[in-house]
VOKE-38778 format. One record per residue (C-alpha): x, y, z. Coordinates in nm, 3 decimals. Each point is the difference from the previous one (the first is absolute). Layout:
<sites>
site east:X | north:Y | up:Z
...
</sites>
This chain:
<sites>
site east:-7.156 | north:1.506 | up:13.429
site east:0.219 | north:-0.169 | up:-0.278
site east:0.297 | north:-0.002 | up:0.267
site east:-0.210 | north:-0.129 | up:0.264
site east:-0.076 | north:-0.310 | up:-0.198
site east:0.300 | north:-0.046 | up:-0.084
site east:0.167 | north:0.017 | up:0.318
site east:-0.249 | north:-0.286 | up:0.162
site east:0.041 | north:-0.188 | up:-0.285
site east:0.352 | north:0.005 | up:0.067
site east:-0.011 | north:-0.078 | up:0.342
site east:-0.251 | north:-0.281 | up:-0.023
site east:0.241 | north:-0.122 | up:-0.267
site east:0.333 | north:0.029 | up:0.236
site east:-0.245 | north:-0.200 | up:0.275
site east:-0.059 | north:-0.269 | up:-0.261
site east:0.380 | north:-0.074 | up:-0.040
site east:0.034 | north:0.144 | up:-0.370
site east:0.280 | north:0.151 | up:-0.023
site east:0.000 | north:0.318 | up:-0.208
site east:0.155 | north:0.194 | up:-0.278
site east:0.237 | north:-0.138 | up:-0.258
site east:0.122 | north:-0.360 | up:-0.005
site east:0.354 | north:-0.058 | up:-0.007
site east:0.187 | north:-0.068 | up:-0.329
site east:0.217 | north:-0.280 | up:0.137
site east:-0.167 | north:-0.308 | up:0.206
site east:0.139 | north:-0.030 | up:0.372
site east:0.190 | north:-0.331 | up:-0.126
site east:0.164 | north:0.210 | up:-0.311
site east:0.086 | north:0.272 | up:0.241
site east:0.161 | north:-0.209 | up:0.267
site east:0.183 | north:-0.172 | up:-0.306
site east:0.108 | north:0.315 | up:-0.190
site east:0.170 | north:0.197 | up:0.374
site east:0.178 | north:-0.332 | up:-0.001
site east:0.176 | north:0.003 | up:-0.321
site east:0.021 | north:0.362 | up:0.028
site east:0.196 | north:-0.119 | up:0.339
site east:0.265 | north:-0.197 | up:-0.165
site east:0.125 | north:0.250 | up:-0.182
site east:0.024 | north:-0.166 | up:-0.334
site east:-0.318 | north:0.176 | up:-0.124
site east:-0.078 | north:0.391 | up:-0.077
site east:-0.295 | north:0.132 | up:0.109
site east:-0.100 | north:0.091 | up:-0.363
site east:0.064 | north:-0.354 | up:-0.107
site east:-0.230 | north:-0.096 | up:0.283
site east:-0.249 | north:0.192 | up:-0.128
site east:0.039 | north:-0.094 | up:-0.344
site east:-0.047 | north:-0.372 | up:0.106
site east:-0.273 | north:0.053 | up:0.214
site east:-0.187 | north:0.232 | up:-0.217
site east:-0.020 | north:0.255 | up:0.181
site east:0.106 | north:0.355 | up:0.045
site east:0.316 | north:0.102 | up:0.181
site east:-0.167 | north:0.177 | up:0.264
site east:-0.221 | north:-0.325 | up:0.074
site east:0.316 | north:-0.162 | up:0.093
site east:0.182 | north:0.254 | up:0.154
site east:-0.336 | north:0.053 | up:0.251
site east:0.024 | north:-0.422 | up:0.062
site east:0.374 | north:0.077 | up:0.094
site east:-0.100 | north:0.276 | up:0.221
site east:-0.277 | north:-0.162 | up:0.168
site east:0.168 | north:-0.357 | up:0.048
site east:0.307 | north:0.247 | up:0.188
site east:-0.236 | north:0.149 | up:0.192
site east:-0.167 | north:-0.295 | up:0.139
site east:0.377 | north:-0.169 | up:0.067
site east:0.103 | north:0.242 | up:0.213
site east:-0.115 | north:0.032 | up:0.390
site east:-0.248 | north:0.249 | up:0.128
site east:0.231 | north:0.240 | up:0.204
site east:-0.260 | north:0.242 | up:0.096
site east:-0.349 | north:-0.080 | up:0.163
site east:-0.241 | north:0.158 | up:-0.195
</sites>
């Protein structure tokens, strides 16, 4: 019953627009900003996250994901 619940109220959530489970530690503009320096080279990406505030892995997943979105679709999912 508990599940149930919690499953619509998901749902009806997701339908609302809310976007769910943990925010992010680093705002988009911060993020966009950090890959770039990171980009340069003049930067490590511990220093990054010592600047930022973050953890390593917080910048190393911005890295990732702004990699991922730069390169083109190959395969039609």
């Amino acid at each position: 019953m508990i599940r149930e619940r919690t499953k619509s109220g998901m749902q009806a959530a997701k339908k609302r627009g809310i976007r769910l489970g943990r925010p992010r530690s680093l705002e988009p503009h911060d993020e966009r900003q950090a890959v770039a320096q990171w980009r340069t080279g003049r930067y490590t990406l511990t220093a990054l996250a010592h600047q930022y505030g973050v953890h390593l892995s917080s910048i190393k997943r911005a890295v990732y994901r702004a990699d991922q979105s730069a390169q083109p679709r190959l395969l039609n999912d």
